[in-house]
N, C-alpha and C positions, 0 to 999 in steps of 0.2 A: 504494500500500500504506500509506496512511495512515490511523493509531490511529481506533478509533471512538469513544472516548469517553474519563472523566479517569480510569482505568486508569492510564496513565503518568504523568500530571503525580503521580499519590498516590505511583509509584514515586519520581520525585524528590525529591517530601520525607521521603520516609521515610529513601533512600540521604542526603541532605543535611543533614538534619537529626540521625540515630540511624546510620547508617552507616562515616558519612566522618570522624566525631567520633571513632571511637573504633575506625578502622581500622588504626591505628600498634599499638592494644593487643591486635586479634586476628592482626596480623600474629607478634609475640612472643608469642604465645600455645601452648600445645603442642594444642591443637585447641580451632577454634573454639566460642565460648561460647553455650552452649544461647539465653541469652537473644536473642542478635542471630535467632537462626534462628523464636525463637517471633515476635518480631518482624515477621517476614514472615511468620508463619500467619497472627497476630493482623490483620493489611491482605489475608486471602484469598489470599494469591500463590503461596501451595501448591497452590491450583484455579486456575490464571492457567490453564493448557491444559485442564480438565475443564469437560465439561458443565453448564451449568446446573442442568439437573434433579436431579445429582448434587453440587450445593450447587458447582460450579464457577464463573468470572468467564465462559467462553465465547470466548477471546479470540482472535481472526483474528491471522494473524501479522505484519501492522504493529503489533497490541499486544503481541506477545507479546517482539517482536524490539526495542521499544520499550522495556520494561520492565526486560527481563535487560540492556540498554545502560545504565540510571538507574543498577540495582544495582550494577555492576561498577562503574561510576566510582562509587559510596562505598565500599566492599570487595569486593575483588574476592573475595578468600578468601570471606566471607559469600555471596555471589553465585554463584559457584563449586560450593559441596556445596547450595546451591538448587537448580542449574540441573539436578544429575542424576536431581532428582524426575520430570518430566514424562512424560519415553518411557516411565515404568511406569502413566500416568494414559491419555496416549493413547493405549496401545495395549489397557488396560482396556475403556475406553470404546469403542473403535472393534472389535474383533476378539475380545475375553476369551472364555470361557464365562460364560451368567449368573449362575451362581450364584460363580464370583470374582468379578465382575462387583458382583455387590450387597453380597458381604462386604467388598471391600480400596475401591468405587473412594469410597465418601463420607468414610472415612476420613484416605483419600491427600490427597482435594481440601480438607478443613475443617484439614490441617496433623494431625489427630490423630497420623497413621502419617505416616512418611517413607521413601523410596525411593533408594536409589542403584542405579548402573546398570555391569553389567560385560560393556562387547561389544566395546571395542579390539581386540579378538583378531581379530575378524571382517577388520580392518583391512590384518593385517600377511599379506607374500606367504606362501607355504609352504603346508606342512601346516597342518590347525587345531592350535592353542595349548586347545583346552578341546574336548571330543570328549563329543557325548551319545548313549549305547546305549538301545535298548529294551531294561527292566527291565519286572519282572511290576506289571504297574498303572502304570506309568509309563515314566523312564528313571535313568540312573546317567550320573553327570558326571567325566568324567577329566582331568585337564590342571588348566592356571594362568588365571588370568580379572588380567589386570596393567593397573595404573590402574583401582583400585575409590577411589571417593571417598566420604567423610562417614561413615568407621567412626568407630562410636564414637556416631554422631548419628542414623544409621539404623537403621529398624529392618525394611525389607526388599530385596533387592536383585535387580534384574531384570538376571536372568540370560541369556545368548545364548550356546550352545554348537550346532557344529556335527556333523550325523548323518554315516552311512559315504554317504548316497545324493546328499547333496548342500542338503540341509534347513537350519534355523536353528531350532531350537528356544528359546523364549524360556520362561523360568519366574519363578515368584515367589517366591524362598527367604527365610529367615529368617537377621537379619547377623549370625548368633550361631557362632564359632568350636568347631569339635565335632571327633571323632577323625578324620572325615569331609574338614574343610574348615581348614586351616589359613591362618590370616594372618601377613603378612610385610608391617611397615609397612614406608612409604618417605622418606627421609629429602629435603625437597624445597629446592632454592634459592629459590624463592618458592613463596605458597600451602603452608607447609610446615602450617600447625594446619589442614589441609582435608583430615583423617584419610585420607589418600590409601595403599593398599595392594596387594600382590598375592594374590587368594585363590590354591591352592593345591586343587585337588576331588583326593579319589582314594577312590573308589565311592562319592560321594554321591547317595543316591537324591532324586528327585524324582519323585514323585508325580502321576499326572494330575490330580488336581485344583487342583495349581500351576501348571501350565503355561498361561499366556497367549499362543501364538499357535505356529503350526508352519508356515513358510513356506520357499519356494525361496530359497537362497543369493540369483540374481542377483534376484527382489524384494525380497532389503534393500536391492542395490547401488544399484538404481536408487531405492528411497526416501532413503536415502543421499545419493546425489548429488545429489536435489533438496531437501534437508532443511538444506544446507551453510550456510542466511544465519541463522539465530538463533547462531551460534556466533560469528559475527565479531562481533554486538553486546558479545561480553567486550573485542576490543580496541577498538572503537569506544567503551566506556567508558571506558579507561582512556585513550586519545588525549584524550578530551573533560576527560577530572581533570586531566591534567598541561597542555592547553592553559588551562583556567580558572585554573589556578593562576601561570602566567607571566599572565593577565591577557591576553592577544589579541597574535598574532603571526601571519602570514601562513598559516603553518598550517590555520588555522579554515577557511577556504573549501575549501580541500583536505578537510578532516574532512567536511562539507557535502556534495565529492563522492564524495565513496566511500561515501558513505552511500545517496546515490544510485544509485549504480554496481549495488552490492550489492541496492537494492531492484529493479530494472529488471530485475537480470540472470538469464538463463536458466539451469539447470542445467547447462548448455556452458560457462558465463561466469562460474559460481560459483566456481572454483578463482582464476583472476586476479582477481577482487574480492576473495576472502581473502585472497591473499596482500597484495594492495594494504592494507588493514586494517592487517592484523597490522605488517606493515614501516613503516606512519604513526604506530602505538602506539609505536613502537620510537623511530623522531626525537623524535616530540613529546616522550617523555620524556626523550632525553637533551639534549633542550633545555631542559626544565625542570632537568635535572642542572646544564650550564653555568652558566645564569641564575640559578643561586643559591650558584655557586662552591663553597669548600670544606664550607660548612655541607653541601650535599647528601648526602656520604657517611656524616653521622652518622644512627644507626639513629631519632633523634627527629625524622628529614625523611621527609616523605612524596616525595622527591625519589627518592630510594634503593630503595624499596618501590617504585613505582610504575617504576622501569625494570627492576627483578627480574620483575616481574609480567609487565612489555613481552617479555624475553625467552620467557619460560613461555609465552606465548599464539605464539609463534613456530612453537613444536612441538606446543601442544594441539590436538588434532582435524585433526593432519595428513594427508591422504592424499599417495601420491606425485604426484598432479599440481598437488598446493597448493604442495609439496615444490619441484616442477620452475618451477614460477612465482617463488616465494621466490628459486631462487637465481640467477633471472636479473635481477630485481628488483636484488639485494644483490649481483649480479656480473653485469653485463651481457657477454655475447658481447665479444672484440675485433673489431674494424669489420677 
């Protein structure tokens, strides 16, 4: 699964150069600063997953998984309300109607329009948490959509609420707060300026002609389940910031494997690969904490930030068998 072309290395200098410089100042920030985000229109990276023809980069997912890794080891926050663009571009491209199709996807892909994405819900056991009724001409969304990312920065949000029959309706709404749709920011221990939120729907209508895709529950689970390795590239970058910046420690080969691990592995294999990820981010940086003694806990160390972050990807895009890997990981069985 390796990159086709210099896709990534551009990601590198962009995260290295404009990223990492000035990721102390969007981490204090009360939400991330428009410019870092045009910044990645301006290098295409809003069409990293779109089409060609549709002014996208085209990118197979050694680039893809390549790139969101560059990002996250310079900001991860920046990185972050990036990363929720794409499933509203892929699933354009691949599934839309044409005619959403030709209005939102060149938009999406050139950075004009940005996308967040609200399907956590989809995740959690129980009843659904966001419920969608057939409505005349479309449907009507009831329930909370929690862990919406880039309010404030967005300007559309794909949507995923579940039918009475067993469906997944996905829509394209608009991130603008109405009597409809109330928000409820979230105040975060890292990633806090990554306008992170719970909507709130009660009878919002959507329209068919928003709606991009109407699928069976278990074909998300199962796109889902094999969709799990661009997500670990968040702590695969952040493992890779805090080893560069101790300057090389036994670590790095380990970083090398699970990078492996994670491309190799099957959607059976995906859960213990992320978890492996996630819990390397977490050493490595609090190895960079150690190694740089007291200074690390002042907020001017990227020491500090980057083990907040560590922890956050701990729990971001958990399922319960990433969950059950983690805590055997961080607690093995007694012998």
């Amino acid at each position: 699964m390796e990159p086709t072309d210099g896709i990534v290395e551009s990601a590198r200098r962009l995260a290295d150069d404009v990223l990492f410089p000035g990721a102390l100042e969007v981490d204090a920030s009360e939400l991330v600063p428009l410019e870092r985000l045009d910044a990645l229109a301006g290098a295409g990276l809003y069409g990293l997953a779109g089409p060609r023809e549709a002014g996208g980069l085209g990118a197979d997912l050694g680039t893809f998984s390549g790139v969101m890794e560059a990002l996250a080891g310079g900001c991860l926050t920046t990185a972050f309300v990036w990363a929720q663009h794409h499933g509203a571009v892929r699933t354009l491209a691949a599934a839309a109607p044409s005619a959403l199709r030709s209005e939102w996807l060149g938009p999406l892909c050139n950075g004009e329009r940005r996308a967040g994405a609200a399907f956590a819900g989809l995740r959690r056991p129980g009843p659904p948490v966001l419920t969608a009724r057939p409505a005349d001409g479309g449907y009507e969304l009831e329930g909370s959509a929690p862990w919406v990312t880039g309010w404030g920065r967005i300007d559309v949000v794909h949507v995923a609420a579940r039918t009475d029959d067993g469906r997944v309706v996905w829509s394209l709404l608009d991130a603008t707060a109405s009597p409809t749709l109330a928000v409820e920011p979230l105040r975060l221990a890292a990633l806090d300026a990554s306008g992170t939120v719970t909507l709130r729907f009660s009878g919002q209508r959507v329209p068919e002609a928003r709606v991009t895709l109407v699928e069976e529950v278990q074909a998300w689970r199962t796109r889902d389940a094999a969709g799990l390795r661009p997500n670990a590239s968040h702590a695969l970058g952040v493992a890779g910031r805090a080893l560069a910046l101790i300057g090389g420690s036994s670590l790095d080969a380990e970083l090398a494997a699970c990078r492996s691990s994670l491309d190799a592995a099957a959607p059976a294999g995906l859960p213990a690969a992320r978890a492996w990820a996630s819990e390397l981010a977490v050493r490595a940086a609090s190895l960079l904490v150690v190694a740089g003694g007291g200074r690390s806990v002042l907020r001017s160390s990227h020491a500090q930030r980057l083990a907040r972050e560590a922890m956050f990807l701990l729990v971001f895009g958990q399922t319960a068998e990433i969950r059950t890997e983690q805590l055997t990981r961080l607690a093995p069985p007694a012998a």
